[in-house]
N, C-alpha and C positions, 0 to 999 in steps of 0.2 A: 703331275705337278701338284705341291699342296700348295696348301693358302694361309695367310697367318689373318685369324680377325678380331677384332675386339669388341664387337659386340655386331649382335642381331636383334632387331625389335620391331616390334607391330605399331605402327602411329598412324597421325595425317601429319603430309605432307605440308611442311611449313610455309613454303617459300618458292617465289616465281608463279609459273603458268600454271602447275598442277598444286596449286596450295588447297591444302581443305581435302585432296583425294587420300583416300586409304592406301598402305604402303608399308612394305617389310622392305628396312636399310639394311642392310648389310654396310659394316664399315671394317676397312681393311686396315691394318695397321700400317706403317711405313710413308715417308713424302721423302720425296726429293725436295723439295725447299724449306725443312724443317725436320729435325729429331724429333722434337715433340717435346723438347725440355727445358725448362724456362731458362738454365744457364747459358741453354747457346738460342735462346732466342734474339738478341741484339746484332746478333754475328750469322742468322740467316736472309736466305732470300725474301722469303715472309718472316715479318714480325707482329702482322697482327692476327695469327689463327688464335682461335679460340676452344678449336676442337681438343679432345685430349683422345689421340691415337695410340695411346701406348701403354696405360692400363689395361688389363683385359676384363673386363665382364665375363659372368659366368655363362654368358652366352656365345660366346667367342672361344678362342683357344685355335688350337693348329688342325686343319682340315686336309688328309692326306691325300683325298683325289677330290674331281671336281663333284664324283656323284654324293660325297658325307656332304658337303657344303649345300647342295642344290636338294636334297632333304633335309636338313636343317632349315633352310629357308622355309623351304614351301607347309613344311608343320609349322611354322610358325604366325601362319596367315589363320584369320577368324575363319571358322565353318563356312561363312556364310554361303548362300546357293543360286546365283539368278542370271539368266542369264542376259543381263545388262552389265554382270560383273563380270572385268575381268583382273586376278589380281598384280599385282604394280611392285616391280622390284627396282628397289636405286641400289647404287654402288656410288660408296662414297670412301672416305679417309680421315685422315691420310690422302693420300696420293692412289687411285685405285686403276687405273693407267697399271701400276708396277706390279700389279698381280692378275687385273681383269684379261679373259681370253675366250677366244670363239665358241670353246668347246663349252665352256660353263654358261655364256649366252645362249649357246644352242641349247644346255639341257633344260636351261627354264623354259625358253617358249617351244618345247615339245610339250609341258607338262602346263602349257596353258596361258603364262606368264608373260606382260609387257617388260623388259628390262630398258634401264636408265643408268646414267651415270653423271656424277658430279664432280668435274673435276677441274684441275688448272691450264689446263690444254696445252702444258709442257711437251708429254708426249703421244703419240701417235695411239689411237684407238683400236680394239679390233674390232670386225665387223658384226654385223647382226643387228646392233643397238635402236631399240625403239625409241630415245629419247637422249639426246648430250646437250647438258649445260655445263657450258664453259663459264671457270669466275678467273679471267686474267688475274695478275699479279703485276704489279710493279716491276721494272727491271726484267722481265722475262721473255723468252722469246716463244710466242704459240706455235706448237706444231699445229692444234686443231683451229681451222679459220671456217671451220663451216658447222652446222647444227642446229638444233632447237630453239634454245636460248643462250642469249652473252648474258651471263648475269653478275653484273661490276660494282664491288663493294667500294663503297664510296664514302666519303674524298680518300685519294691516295696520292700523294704525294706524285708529282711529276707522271702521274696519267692522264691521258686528254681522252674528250669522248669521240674528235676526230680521227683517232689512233683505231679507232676497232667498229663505228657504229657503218662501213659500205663493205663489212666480213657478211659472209652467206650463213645469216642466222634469219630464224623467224621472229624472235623478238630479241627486245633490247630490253634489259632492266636494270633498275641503279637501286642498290641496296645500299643501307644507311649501315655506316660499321657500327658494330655492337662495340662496348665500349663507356668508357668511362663519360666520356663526349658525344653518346648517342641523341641525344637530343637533338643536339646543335649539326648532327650528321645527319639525322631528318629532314630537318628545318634543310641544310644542302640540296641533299638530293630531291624533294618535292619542287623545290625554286629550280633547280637544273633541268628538273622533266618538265619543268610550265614553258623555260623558254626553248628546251630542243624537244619536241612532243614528237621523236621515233624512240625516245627512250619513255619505258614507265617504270613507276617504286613498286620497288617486292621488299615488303617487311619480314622478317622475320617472327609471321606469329606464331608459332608454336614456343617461341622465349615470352611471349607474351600472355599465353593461356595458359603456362607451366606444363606443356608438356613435351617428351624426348625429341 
């Protein structure tokens, strides 16, 4: 199977439980609830991503088996050597469900690696996964009701938090949408997490230190 990606890069982890840890994203191109192109933004199921899946960075391009991909990644992590370290792969999008697979899970943690995934829990996961944060969607139906984190970008229209906070996660978080109106979506979701405290806020700092 190849892979289509649009970019690979070495950061911290922005956002949620493992915010602040070091980490090679892989981001895949393609969602099922968005092109990716602002003309048919109004007329998808998400209309407020922010990501752009469908330029390619020169880090990215077409990956023809899983083993060009799983060395692309793992050269892309720092030297570093300790062994407190162990290094941290997310798969994101797009939509990474439409490409991730057991075989490319299994080649990283042979080769040493935690994998993760961030996605909308549309559809079904394959196994192996050290770590699934789920960000529902509006309108949408989850196939994934269980995992690490619900991480629920907040306020959305006609989402409730009694709708998903008794799913088999270990935590709950409410993300302020980024946004024209992110202030006033802070100011939301800290007032939401005072009065139902099984949910807490995950910022997005990495928008906020300037980095990927």
């Amino acid at each position: 199977m190849s892979f289509s990606v649009v970019e690979i890069f070495y950061t911290l982890q922005g956002e949620g439980f493992h915010a602040g840890r070091a980490a090679v994203f892989c981001r895949f191109s393609g969602c099922n609830l968005w092109t990716g192109r602002e003309q048919d933004r109004e007329s998808s199921a998400c209309r407020f991503c922010d990501t752009d899946f469908v330029n390619i960075a020169e880090s990215g391009g077409k990956f023809p088996d899983a083993s060009e991909l799983v060395s692309q990644i793992m050269e892309t992590f720092s030297d570093y050597k300790h062994a407190r370290y162990v290094p941290y792969v997310v798969f994101t999008g797009g939509e990474p469900a439409l490409q991730l697979t057991t075989e490319l899970i299994g080649m990283l943690k042979e080769r040493g690696a935690e994998v993760g995934v961030e996605t909308n829990g549309t559809l079904p996961l394959p196994a192996g996964l050290d770590w699934i944060s789920v960000s529902p969607k509006a309108g949408t139906d989850l196939a994934v009701k269980s995992g690490n984190e619900l991480k629920l970008v907040w306020p959305q229209e006609n989402v409730f938090l009694a709708d998903f906070q008794d799913l088999d996660f270990d935590h709950f978080y409410l993300q302020p949408k980024d946004g024209p109106d992110r202030s006033a979506a802070t100011i939301s979701a800290v007032e939401t997490c005072r009065k139902n405290p099984v949910w807490k806020l995950s910022l997005q700092t990495h928008k906020y230190i300037g980095i990927p």
